[in-house]
N, C-alpha and C positions, 0 to 999 in steps of 0.2 A: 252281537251279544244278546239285543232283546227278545232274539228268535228263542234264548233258553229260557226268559218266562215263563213261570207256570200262569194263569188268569186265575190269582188264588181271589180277590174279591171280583165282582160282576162290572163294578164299575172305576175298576179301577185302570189307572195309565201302564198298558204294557209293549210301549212302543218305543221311540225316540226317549220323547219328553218321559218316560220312566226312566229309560237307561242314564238318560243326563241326572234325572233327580237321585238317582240310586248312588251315581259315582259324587256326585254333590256332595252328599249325606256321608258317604264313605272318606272324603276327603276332608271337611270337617272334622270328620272324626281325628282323622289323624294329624290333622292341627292343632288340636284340643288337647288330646291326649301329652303333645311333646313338653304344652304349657302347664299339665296339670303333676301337682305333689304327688300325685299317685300314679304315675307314669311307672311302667314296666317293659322291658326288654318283649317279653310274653306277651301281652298284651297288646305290641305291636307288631308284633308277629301274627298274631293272631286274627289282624285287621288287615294287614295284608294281603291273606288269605279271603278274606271274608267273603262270602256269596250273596251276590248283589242283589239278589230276592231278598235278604231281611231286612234291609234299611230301606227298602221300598215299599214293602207292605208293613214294615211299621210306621211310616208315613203316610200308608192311605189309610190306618187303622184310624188316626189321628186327625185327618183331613178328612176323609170322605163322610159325607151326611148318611150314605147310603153304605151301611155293611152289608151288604149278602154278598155269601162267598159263592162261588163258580166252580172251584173245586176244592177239594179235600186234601189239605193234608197236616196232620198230626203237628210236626214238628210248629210250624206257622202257627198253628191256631192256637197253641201255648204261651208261644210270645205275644202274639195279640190280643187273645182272648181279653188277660187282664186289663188292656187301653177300650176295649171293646165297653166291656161290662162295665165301666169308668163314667158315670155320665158327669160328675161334675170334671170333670179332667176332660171328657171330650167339649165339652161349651167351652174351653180356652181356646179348642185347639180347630173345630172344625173350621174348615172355608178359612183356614188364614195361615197361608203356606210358611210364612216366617217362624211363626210359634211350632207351628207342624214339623218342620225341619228341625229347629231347635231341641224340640223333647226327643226327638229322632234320635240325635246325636248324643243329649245325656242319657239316653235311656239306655243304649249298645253301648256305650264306655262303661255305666253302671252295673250291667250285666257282665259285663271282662271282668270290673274288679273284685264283684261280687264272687265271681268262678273263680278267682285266683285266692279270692280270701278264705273258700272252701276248701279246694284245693291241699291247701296249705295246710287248715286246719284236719283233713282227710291222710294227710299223712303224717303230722305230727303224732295222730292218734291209733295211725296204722289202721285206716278204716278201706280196705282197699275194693271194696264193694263201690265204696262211693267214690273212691279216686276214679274207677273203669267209669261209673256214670259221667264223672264231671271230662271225662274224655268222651266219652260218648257225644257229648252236649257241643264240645269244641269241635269236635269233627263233621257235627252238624252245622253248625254255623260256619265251615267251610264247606258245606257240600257234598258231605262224603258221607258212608256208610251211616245202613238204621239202626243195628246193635241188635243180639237177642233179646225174645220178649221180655224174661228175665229182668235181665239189665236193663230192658227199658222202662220198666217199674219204678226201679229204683230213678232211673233218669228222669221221668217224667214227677215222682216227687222233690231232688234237686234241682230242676228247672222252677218247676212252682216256687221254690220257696227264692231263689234266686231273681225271678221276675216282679216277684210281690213286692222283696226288698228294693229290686230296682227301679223300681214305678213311683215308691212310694218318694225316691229320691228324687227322680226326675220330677216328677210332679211337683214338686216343692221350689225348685228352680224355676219351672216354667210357668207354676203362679205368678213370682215376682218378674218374670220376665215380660208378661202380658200385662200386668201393669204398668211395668216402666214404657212398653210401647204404647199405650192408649193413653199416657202420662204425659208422652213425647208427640202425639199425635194431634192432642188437643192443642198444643200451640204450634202446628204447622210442620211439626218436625220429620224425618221419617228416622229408624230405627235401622239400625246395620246389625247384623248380626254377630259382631264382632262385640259391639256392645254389650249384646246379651250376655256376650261368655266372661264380662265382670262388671258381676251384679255382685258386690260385695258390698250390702250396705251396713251402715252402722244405726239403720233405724228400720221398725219394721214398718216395710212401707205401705202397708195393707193396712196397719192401722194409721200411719201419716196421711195417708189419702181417705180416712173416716175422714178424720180433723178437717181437712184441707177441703173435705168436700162441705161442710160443716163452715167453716169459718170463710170463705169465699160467697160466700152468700150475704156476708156483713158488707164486703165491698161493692156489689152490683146489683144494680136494679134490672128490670126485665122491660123490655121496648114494648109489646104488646100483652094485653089482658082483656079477658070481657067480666062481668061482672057476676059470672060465676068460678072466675078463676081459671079459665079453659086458652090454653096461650094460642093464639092465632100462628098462620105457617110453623104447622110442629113438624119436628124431624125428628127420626130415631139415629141412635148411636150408641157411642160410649166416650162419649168426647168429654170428660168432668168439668171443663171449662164453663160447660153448656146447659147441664141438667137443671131440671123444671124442679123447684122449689117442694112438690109434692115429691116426689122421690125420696126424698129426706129423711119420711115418713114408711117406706119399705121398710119389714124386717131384714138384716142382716143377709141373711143367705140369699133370697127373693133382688134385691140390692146387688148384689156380687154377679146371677143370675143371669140379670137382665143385663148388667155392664160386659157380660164375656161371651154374652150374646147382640150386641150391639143394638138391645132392645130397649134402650132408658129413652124415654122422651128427653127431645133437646127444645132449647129456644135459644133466639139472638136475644146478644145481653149488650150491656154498654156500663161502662164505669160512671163510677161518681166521678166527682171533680175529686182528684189526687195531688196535691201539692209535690212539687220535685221534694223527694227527700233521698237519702243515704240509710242503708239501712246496716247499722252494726252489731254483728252477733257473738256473744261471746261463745267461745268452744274450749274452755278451761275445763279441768280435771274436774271441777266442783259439779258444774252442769251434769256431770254422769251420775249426781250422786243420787238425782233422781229421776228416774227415762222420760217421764211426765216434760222435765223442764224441756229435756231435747225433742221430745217430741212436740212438744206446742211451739216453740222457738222457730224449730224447724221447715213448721207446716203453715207459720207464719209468712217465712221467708221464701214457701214454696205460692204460699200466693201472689205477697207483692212480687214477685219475680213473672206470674203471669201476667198479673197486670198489665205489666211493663212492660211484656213482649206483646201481649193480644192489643192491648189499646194505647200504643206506643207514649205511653208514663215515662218521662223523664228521670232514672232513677238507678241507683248502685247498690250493689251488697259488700261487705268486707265481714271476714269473719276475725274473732281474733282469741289469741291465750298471751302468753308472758311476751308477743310479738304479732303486729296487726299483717294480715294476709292480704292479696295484692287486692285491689277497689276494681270489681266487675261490673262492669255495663248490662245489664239487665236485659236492656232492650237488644242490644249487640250482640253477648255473649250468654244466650240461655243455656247452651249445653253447659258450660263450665259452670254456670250458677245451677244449674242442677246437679252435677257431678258434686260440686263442694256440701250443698244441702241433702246429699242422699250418703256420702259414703266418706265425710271429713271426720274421724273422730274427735272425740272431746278427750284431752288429754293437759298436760303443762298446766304455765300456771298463767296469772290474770294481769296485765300491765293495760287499766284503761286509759289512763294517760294517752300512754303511745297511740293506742286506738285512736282516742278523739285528735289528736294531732293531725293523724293520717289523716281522716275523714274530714278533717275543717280545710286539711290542702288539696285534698284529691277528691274531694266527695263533692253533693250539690245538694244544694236547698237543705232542705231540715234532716237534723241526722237524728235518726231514731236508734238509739241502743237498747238493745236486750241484753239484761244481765241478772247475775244473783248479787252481784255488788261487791264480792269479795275481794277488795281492795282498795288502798289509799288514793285519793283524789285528788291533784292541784290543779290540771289544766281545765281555761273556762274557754269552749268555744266560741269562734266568731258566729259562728252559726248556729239560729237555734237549734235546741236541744231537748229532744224527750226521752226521757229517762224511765225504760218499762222493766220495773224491777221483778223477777221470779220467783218467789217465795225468797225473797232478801231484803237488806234493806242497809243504804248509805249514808248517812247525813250530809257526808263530804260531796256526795253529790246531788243531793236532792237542793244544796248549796248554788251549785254554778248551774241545775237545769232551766230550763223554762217553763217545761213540765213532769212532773213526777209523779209514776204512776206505780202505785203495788195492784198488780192487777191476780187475779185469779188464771188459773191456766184451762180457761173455758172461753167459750165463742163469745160472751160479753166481755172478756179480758182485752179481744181483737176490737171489740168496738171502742171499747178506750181509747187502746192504742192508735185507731185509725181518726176517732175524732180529735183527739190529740194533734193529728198529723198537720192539719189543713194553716 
C-alpha cells in the first residue's frame, strides 16, 4: 500500500512506519467517531473510504520540525497548510507523536462533520453549486476525481472555511489534552490515548494549572541554590512538578511557550515535613456558585495529591455533597484522584456531618476540610480538624474545629491552610 504514497513533505515517513501510522490514525478515527454524539451513518462511510495519504500528512504536518514539501499537490496543501501556518498549535504538537496523533484524529472527524453540517445547510437552501463542491471535497478525501476548475473555485473556498472551523476545534481539545499529559507526566504517569478522548472537565484546566503552579511553590523548597539564585544540575522540561521559581515570573503566553516546548527549566525539589492528613472537599451545588471556589479548592487538592504521590506523603482525598464519596489514597491511587479533581461536578447538596464521620473512620492524621459551610453541624471529630472556610462561614463548626480558617482564595490562603496542617 505505501508504494501509493505521494512524498508530499521531504521528510516525512512514506514507508512501513507511515502506512502503520496512517491505518492507526484511520482506526482511531473510527473508534471515536462510534462513541461520539455526533456520529453519522455518512460520516462513517465516508471513513471507510478514506485515502490513507491524509491522516498521514496531517500528522506529519503536526509532528515534523521540518515542513518542506517534496511535492505539490493542491488538495493536501489545503488541509495542512492551516496546521502548517499554526505556530502556536504546532509547539503542542511537534516531536510528540501522542498529541500528533490525537489532533490527527479530531481534526478528520471535525472536517466530516463540518461537510455534513454544510452539506445539509447547501441543500436546505438549495445552493447546489456548493452541494457539487462539498462532493468534490468528499471524493477527494477518497481518492478520486479533481473536478472542473470552476468548481474547484468554489471547492477550494468550502474547504477553507471548513478546515478553519475544524482546526479551530481541534485545537481546542488538543490544548487541554497536552496538558493533561505533561500533568500525568510530572508524576510518573504515562498517558493512553484513550484518555485523551475524555477530557471532559468541569474546570478549566489551563487556568487550574496557573493556580497549581502558583500554589505548589508554598509546599517545597528547592535542594540546591547559589547565591545568585542560579539552581545547580538544571534540566529542561515541562514537568510542573519541577519548575524553577523564576518561571513564575514569565508572561503568560512566553510561560505556556516554553511548557509545550519542553523548554522551562527544571530543578529537584523535596517537601517540607507534611503531617498525614485527610483532605475533604466539598463539591455541593453552592461551590459552583462561584468558579473561583472550585477552582482554588481544586488546584489545592491537585497539589496535595502530588505531594503524596512525588514524595510518598501519607494522605487521602474524599470529596463530598448531601453524601461523602469513596476515601482515595493519594499515594496509591493518583489517577482516580485526578480524575475526581479534574472532571467531578459540583452539584447536590451539603451533609458535613456525614463527611466528617467518613473521614474520622476511613481517613488518617488530620482532616483538612474545604468548604463554604453551608450547613448544620453536630459531629466533633476524633481527629483533628481544620476547618478552611471559602468565602463562608460556620459557627457550628468553627465550634468542634481545632482550627478555623476564612482564608482568601489566593496563594497565601494555601499557606494557611498548609501551616495549619502540621
Amino acid at each position: 500500500m505505501y508504494n501509493d504514497f505521494i512524498k508530499f513533505f521531504r521528510f516525512g515517513s512514506y514507508d512501513w512506519l507511515g502506512e502503520y501510522r496512517a491505518n492507526a490514525i484511520k482506526s482511531l478515527c473510527h473508534s471515536t467517531l462510534k462513541t461520539s454524539p455526533n456520529y453519522s451513518y455518512e460520516q462513517q462511510q465516508t471513513l471507510e473510504q478514506l485515502n490513507l495519504q491524509i491522516p498521514l500528512d496531517i500528522f506529519h504536518s503536526c509532528y515534523l520540525l521540518n515542513t518542506t514539501l517534496d511535492q505539490q499537490d493542491q488538495f493536501l496543501q489545503q488541509l495542512t497548510e492551516p496546521i502548517i501556518q499554526d505556530k502556536e498549535l504546532r509547539q503542542l504538537t511537534i516531536a510528540d507523536d501522542l498529541v500528533s496523533r490525537f489532533f490527527s484524529v479530531k481534526y478528520v472527524l471535525a472536517i466530516l462533520e463540518e461537510l455534513q453540517k454544510q452539506q445539509q445547510e447547501a441543500q436546505d437552501s438549495g445552493d447546489s453549486d456548493k452541494q457539487q463542491a462539498i462532493q468534490q471535497i468528499l471524493q477527494q478525501l477518497q481518492g478520486q476525481g479533481k473536478g472542473e476548475q470552476g468548481q474547484n473555485q468554489q471547492m477550494q473556498q468550502v474547504l477553507q472555511e471548513v478546515t478553519a472551523k475544524a482546526k479551530k476545534q481541534a485545537k481546542e481539545e488538543t490544548e487541554k489534552a497536552k496538558l493533561y499529559s505533561g500533568l500525568k507526566a510530572g508524576v510518573g504517569h504515562d498517558v493512553t490515548f484513550g484518555e485523551l478522548l475524555n477530557l471532559d472537565f468541569v474546570v478549566d484546566i489551563k487556568q487550574l494549572l496557573k493556580l497549581f503552579r502558583e500554589f505548589d511553590f508554598s509546599f517545597t523548597k528547592t535542594k540546591k541554590s547559589s547565591i545568585y539564585g542560579i539552581y545547580d544540575d538544571i534540566k529542561f522540561g515541562n514537568d510542573l512538578t519541577k519548575i524553577m521559581s523564576q518561571s513564575l515570573a514569565l508572561p503568560e503566553e512566553l510561560f505556556w511557550y516554553y511548557y509545550a516546548t519542553e523548554q522551562l527549566p527544571l530543578v529537584d525539589t523535596e517537601v517540607e515535613e507534611i503531617s498525614e492528613y485527610t483532605l475533604v472537599v466539598d463539591k455541593s451545588g453552592s461551590m459552583k456558585s462561584n468558579r473561583n471556589k472550585t477552582l482554588w479548592s481544586r488546584a489545592v487538592a491537585l497539589v496535595l495529591a502530588k505531594q503524596a504521590k512525588k514524595h510518598r506523603v501519607k494522605a487521602k482525598l474524599m470529596f463530598f455533597d448531601d453524601q461523602p464519596f469513596e476515601v482515595i489514597d493519594l499515594g496509591r491511587d493518583f489517577n482516580k484522584a485526578l480524575d475526581y479533581i479534574l472532571k467531578l461536578e459540583c452539584d447536590g447538596g451539603t451533609s458535613i456531618d456525614g463527611a466528617l464521620k467518613k473521614a474520622d473512620n476511613e481517613g488518617i492524621g488530620t482532616i483538612i476540610l474545604v468548604t463554604d459551610g453551608e450547613d448544620n453541624v453536630y459531629y466533633k471529630p476524633v481527629r483533628k480538624l481544620v476547618s478552611v472556610m471559602v468565602e463562608g462561614n460556620n459557627e457550628e463548626l468553627r465550634k468542634i474545629s481545632d482550627d478555623y480558617l476564612k482564608v482568601k482564595l489566593t496563594k497565601e490562603g494555601v499557606l494557611q491552610l498548609f501551616q495549619s496542617s502540621h
